[in-house]
Each structure stands twice: as C-alpha cells, then as structure tokens.
C-alpha positions as CSV (number, residue, x, y, z in Angstrom):
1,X,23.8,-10.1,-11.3
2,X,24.2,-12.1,-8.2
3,X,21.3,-10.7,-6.7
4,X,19.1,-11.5,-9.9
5,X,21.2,-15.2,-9.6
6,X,20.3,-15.9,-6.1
7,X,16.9,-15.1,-6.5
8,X,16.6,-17.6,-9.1
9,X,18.0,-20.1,-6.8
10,X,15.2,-18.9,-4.5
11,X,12.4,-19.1,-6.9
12,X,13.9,-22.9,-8.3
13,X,14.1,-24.0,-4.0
14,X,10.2,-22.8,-4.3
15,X,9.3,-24.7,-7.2
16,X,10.7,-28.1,-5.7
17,X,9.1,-27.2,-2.9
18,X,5.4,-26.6,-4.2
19,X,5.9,-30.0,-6.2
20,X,5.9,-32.1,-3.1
21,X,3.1,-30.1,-1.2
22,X,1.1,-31.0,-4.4
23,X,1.6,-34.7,-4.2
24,X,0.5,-34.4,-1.0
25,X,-2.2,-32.3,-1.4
26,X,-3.2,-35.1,-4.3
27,X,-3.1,-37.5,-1.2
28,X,-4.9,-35.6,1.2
29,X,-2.0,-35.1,3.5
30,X,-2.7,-31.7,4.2
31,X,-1.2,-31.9,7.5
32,X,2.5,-32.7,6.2
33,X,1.9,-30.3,3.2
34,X,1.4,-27.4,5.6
35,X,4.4,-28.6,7.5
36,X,6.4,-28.5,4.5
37,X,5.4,-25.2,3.7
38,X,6.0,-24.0,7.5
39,X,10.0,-25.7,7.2
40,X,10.3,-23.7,3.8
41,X,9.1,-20.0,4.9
42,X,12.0,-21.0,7.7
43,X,14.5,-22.0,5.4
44,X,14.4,-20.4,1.8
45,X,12.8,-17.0,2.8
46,X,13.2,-16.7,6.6
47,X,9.5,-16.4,7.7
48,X,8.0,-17.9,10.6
49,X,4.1,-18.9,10.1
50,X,3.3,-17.8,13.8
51,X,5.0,-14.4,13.2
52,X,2.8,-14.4,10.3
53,X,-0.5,-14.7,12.1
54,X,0.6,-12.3,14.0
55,X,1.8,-9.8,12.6
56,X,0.4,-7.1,10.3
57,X,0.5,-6.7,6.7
58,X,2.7,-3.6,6.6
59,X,4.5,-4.9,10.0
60,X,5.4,-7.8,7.6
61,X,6.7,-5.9,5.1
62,X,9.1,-4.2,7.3
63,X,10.3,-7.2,8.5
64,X,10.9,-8.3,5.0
65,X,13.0,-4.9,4.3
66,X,15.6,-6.1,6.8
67,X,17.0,-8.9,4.3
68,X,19.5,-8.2,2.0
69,X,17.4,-10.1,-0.7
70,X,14.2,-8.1,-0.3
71,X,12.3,-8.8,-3.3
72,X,13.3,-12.8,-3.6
73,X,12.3,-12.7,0.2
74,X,8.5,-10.7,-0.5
75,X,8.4,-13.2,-3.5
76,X,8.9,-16.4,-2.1
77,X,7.4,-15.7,0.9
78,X,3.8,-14.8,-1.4
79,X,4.2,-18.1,-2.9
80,X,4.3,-20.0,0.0
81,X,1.5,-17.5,2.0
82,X,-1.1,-18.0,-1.0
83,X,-0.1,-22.0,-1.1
84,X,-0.9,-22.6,2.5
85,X,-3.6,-20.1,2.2
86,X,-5.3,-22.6,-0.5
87,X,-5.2,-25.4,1.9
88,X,-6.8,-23.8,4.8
89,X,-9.3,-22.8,3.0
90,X,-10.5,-26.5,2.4
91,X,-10.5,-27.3,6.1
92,X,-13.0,-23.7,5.9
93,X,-10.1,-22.0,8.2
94,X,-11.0,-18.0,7.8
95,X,-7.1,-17.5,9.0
96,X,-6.7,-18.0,5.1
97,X,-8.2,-14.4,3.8
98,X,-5.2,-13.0,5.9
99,X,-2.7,-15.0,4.1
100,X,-4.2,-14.2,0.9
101,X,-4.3,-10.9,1.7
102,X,-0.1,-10.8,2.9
103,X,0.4,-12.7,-0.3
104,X,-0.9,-10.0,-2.1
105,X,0.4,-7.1,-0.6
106,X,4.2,-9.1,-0.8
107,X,3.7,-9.7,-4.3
108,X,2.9,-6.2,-4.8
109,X,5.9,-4.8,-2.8
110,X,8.1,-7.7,-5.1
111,X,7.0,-6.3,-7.8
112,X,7.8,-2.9,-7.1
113,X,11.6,-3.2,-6.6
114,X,11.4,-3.8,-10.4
115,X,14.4,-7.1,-9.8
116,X,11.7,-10.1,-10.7
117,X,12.6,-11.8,-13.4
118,X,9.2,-12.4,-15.9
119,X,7.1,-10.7,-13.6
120,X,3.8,-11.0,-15.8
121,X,3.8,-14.6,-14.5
122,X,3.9,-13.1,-10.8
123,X,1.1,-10.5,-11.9
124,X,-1.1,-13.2,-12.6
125,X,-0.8,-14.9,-9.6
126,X,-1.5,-11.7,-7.7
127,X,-4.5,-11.2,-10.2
128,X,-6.1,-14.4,-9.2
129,X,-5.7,-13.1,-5.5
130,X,-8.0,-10.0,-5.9
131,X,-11.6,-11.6,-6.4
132,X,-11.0,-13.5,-3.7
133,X,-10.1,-10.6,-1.1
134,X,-12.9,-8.6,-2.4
135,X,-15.5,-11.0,-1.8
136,X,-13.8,-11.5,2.0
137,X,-14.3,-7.8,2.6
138,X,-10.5,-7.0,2.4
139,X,-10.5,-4.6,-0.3
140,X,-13.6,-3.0,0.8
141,X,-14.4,0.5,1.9
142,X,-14.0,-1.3,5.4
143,X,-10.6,-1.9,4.9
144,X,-9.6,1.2,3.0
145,X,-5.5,0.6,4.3
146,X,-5.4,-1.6,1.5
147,X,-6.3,0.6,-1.1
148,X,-2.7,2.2,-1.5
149,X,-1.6,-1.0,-2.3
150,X,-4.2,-2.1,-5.0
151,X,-3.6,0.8,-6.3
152,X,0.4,0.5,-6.8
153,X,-0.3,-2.9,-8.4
154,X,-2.9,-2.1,-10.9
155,X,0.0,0.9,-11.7
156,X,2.7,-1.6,-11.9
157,X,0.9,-3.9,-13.9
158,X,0.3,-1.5,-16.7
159,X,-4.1,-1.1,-15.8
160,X,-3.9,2.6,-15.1
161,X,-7.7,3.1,-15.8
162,X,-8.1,0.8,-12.6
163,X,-5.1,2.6,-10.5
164,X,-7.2,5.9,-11.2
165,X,-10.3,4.2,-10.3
166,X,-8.5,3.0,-6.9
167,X,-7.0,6.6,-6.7
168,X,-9.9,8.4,-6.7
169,X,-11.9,6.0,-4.0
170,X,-8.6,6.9,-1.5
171,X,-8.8,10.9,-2.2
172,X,-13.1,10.5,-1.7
173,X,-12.2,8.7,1.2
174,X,-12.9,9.7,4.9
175,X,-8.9,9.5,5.1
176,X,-7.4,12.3,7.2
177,X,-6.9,15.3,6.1
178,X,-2.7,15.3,6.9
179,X,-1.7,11.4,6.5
180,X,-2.4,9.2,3.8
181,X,-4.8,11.8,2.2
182,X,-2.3,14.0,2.0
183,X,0.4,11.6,0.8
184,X,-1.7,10.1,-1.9
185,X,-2.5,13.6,-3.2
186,X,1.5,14.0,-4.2
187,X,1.6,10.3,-5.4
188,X,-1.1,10.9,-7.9
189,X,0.8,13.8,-9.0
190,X,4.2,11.4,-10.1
191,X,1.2,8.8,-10.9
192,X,0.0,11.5,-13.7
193,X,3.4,12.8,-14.5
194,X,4.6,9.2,-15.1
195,X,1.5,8.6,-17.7
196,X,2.4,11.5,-19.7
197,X,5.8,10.8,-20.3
198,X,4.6,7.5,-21.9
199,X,4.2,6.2,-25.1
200,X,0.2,6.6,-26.1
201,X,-0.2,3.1,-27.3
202,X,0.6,2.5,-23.6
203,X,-1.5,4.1,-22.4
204,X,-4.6,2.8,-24.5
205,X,-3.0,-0.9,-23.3
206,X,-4.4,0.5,-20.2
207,X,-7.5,2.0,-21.2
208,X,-6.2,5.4,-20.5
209,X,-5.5,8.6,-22.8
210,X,-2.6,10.9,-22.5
211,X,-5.4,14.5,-22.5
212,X,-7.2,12.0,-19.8
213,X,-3.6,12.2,-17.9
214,X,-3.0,15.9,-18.6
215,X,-6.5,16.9,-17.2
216,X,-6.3,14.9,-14.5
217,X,-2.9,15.5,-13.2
218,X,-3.8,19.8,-13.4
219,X,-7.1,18.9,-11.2
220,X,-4.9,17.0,-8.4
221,X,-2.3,20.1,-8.2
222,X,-5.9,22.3,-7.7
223,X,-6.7,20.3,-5.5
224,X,-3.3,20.6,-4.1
225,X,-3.3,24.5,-4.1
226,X,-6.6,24.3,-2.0
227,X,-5.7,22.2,0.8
C-alpha cells in the first residue's frame, strides 16, 4: 500500500510537471522546458539526462533496479524520456529515437512488475512509441536486441498474436545458438503454458486460439528436444 501510495505521488509530481513544460512548449521556450524536464528526472525519479545519453538501454534498466521504487522510477522516468524526446525532435535532433526508444523499453519493464495503477493508459503511451521506433530502424532486424522487449509488451498488453509474431522473428533469428536463442526457447514455453491456462475469450481478445497455443507450445518443446 505505501508503495502503490508513493508512486501515486510520483505520477501526480509528473503531471504538474508536464503541465508547465507544455506552457512552454505553447511559448516556444523549449530551452527552459527541457531544463525543466532535466531538474525533474533529478528530483522525482533520480535520472540524470547525461547518464542517459550515455548509457544503454538495458544498462539503464539496471540502474533503475537499484531503487527501492522500481516501477514508479521506470515509469516516471518513460514520461519524462518520451516528453523531452518530442521536443528534440522539433529542433530535428536524431538523439530523440534513443529516448524514445529508453521510453519504451522503461515503460515495458514498468509494466511488468504488475504495481501500475490503470496501466491501459501507460500501454497506450508505449503504443504510440512503436511506429515511431520502427520507422527509425530500432525495431528492425538490425536491432534485433530489442525484440525480447517488444515481445514482453505485446504479451503484457494482452496482443498475443503479435508476441508470437515477435517470438518467432527472435527463434528465426541469426541469434546464437546458447544465449538469447536459447533463453527465448524456454520463455516461449511459459509464454504457451500461460495462454493455455487462460480463459478463451481471452484469448480471441488477442487474436489467438487455445488449439493455436497447444500446437505451438508441443513444437517449441520439439524444438527443444532437438537442440
């Protein structure tokens, strides 16, 4: 309960926040807004904008994982990536696909702790962030490191024709052998496991089939057998 209270606090802090760096965005102050948005990474979620650029994607995440308040961290820290990714766009700075694609992958990982309050409104904003990696080449076969994670979201979200889609590019893949081959192999077998033991009408939500989920979860454990 106080976790699920203090993130609250954290998302309200974010709100007030993004309503000032919109005036100013309305005013063309795009300097101060991005300095407003650099003070709040600091302050609400501790995250440093020069670590950011930076850092990797998954280095980020770790980083994230040493906080107490993970998932409020990975949260407001995607707000505030994908805000100041939107205004560096305008001033046609490429520095902003990277941020979208952080934004992304820390909405994703927020998600996944399963402790965000009405998280359809945080799918969405992660939604909105996926035609806009694609066409900058970040999910891409050229960036096939981010597959694992479009895949977890489309799962989370409830699109399991679209996580199986995802799925099946990684295990196609020129991935190693032993490594994230391997590793995605047993996480399509819970990814199967976990379809069957839900409701069908589910499972058509997510244009999906429970014989689709049975046939494809005893074709991963041949595969399995064989390598």
């Amino acid at each position: 309960m106080l976790q699920r209270d203090y993130l609250m606090k954290m998302v309200e802090m974010l709100t007030t926040v993004l309503m000032k760096v919109l005036n100013l965005k309305e005013s063309k102050n795009y300097s101060e807004a991005l300095k407003e948005l650099e003070a709040a990474g600091k302050t609400i979620a501790g995250l440093d904008f020069e670590m950011v650029k930076i850092l990797k994607a998954e280095d980020l995440v770790t980083l994230m994982k040493t906080s107490d308040v993970y998932a409020g961290r990975c949260l407001i820290s995607a707000g505030l990536l994908s805000e100041y990714a939107d205004i560096i766009k305008t001033q046609n700075d490429r520095q902003c696909y990277d941020y979208y694609n952080k934004s992304f992958r820390l909405y994703t990982e927020a998600l996944l702790t399963k402790e965000i309050p009405d998280p359809e409104k945080y799918i969405e904003k992660a939604d909105q962030l996926i035609p806009v990696l694609t066409s900058a080449g970040f999910i891409s076969d050229d960036r096939p490191e981010n597959y694992p994670v479009l895949f977890e979201y489309y799962y989370l979200s409830g699109k399991y024709s679209k996580a199986e889609d995802v799925l099946f590019d990684i295990l196609e893949s020129d991935f190693p052998e032993t490594g994230d081959k391997g590793r995605m192999r047993k996480r399509a077998v819970t990814f199967y496991k976990d379809l069957i033991s839900k409701d069908e009408t589910e499972l058509v939500n997510g244009n999906f089939s429970m014989e689709e989920a049975r046939e494809s979860l005893e074709e991963i454990l041949s595969q399995i057998k064989l390598n």
